[in-house]
N, C-alpha and C positions, 0 to 999 in steps of 0.2 A: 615446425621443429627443426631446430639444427642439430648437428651430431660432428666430436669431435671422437676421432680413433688416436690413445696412447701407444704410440708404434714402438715396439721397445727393437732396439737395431743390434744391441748384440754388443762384442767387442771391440768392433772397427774394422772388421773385414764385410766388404760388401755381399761375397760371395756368403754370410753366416747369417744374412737377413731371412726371413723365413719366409718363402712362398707367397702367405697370407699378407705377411707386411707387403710385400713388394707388389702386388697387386692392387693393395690399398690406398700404395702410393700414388700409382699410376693416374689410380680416380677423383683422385679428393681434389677441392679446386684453392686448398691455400695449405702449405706447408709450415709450421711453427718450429722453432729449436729456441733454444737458450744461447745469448750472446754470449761470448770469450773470444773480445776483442775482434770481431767481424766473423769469427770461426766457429767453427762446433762440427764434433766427434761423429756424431749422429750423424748430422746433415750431409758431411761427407760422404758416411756412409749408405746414405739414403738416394744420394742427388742420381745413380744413375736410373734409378723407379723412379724421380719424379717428372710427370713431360710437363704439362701447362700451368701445372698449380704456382701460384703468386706464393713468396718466399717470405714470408717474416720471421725478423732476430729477436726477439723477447731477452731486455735483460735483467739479473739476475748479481747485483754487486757482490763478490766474492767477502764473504764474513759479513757481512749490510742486510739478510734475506729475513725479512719477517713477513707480518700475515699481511701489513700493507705493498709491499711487493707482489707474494702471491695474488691479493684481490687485482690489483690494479691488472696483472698478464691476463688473468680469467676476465676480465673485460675487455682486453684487446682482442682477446681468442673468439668472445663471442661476437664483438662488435665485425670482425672484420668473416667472418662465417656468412654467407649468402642463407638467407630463408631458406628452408629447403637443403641447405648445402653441405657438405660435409670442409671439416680439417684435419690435418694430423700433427701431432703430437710428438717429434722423435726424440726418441732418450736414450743413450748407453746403456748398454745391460738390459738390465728387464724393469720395466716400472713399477714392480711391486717388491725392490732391494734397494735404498737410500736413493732414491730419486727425485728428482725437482717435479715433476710429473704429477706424480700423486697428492704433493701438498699442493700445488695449484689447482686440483681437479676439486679439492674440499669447497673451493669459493664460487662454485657455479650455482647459476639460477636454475630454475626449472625447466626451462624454454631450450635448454640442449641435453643431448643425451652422450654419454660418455661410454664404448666399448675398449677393451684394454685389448691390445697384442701382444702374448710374449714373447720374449728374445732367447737369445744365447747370454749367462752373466759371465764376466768373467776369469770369475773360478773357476766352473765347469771347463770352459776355453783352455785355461791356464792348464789342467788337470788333463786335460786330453793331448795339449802340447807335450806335457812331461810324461806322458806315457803312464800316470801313475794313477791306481786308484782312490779315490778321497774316500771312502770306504766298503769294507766288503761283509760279511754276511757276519749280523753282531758284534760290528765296530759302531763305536759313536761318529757324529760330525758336527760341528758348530761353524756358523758364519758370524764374524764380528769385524766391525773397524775399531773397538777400544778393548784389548787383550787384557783381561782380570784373570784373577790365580783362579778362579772359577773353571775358566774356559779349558785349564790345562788338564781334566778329569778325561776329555774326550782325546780318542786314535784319531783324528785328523783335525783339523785347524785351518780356518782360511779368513788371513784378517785383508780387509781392505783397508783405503787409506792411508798405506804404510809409510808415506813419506814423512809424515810428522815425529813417530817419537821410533826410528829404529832400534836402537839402541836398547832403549826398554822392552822393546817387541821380543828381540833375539836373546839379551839375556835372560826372560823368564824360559825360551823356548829349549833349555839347555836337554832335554830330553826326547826333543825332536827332531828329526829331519829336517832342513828350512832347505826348501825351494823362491827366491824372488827373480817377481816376472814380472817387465813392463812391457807398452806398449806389444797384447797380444793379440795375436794375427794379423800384425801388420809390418813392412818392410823392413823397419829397425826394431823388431822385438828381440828383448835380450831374456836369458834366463840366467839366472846368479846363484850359486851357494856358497861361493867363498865368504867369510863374514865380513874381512876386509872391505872388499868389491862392492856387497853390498852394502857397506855403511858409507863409500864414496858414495853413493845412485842418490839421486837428488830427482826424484820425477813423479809427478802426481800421479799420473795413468801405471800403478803399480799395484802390485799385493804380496800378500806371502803366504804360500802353502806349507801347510807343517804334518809330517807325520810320526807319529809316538815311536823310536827306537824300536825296532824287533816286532813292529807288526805285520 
């Protein structure tokens, strides 16, 4: 039996990995990430836990990712997994929040075993950067990357993905606080609430925190 660990790394601070991750890394004897152009979030964050594990890129064509993508990585994951041997898995955030991770774990055979580790996502990150809380005793919270007039019923808000339609994000949000935050806990993380400033920001590794006026 092989066995592959989902290591979920958090928001890119190495220092945010968890105990259990970092120790798992240590051991396993082949490291996995999703290719982005030679790079990835994770692996960075992962590389000072990994010592001898063998390193493969798995990629993952941006807007291209269907179920024969997915099969195909779940085959290299297992083909290159020693009998006996363990892998990991590294992802941003946590593997069970819009993850590449999880859809590829759906095409595994039998012959391997899959434990999850989770991370730090980061809203929470974001949320602790800003000092602020995302809810407090009988407030609502909702997680979304596609903001509906639904979602504005809830005291706090936290959309991922934000790079795509800002504009539409911030004008429904006109009753909230808007906090945007990229690249967090890491050297150039920025925090924004000018609306200006933030309709300039152009960066995938973003989000927005929103909290309802006067709560």
């Amino acid at each position: 039996m092989k066995k592959i660990y989902a290591i979920s790394t958090g928001p890119g601070d190495p220092e945010l990995l968890t105990v259990k991750a970092a120790r798992i890394l240590s051991s396993v004897d082949v490291v996995f990430a999703p290719n982005n152009r030679g790079k990835n979030m994770a692996l960075d964050s992962a590389r000072a836990y990994i010592k001898d594990a063998k390193i493969i890129m798995l990629d993952y064509p941006m807007g291209a990712v269907d179920d024969d993508i997915y099969k195909l990585n779940m085959n290299i994951i297992e083909e290159n997994i020693p009998e006996g041997g363990s892998g990991a898995f590294v992802n941003i955030g946590d593997n069970t929040i819009y993850s590449t991770s999880f859809r590829t774990f759906e095409f595994k055979s039998s012959n391997i075993e899959i434990e999850f580790i989770p991370g730090i996502p980061s809203f929470l990150a974001g949320a602790n950067e800003l000092k602020l809380p995302l809810v407090k005793k009988s407030e609502s919270f909702v997680l979304t990357d596609d903001l509906s007039e639904d979602d504005l019923k809830y005291d706090s808000i936290a959309i991922l993905k934000t790079y795509k339609n800002k504009k539409d994000i911030i004008d429904k949000l006109k009753d909230f606080d808007i906090y945007y935050l990229s690249n967090i806990s890491s050297d150039n993380q920025k925090i924004l609430t000018d609306v200006d400033e933030i309709l300039e920001e152009e960066n995938y590794m973003s989000l927005i925190i929103a909290r309802r006026k006067g709560v």
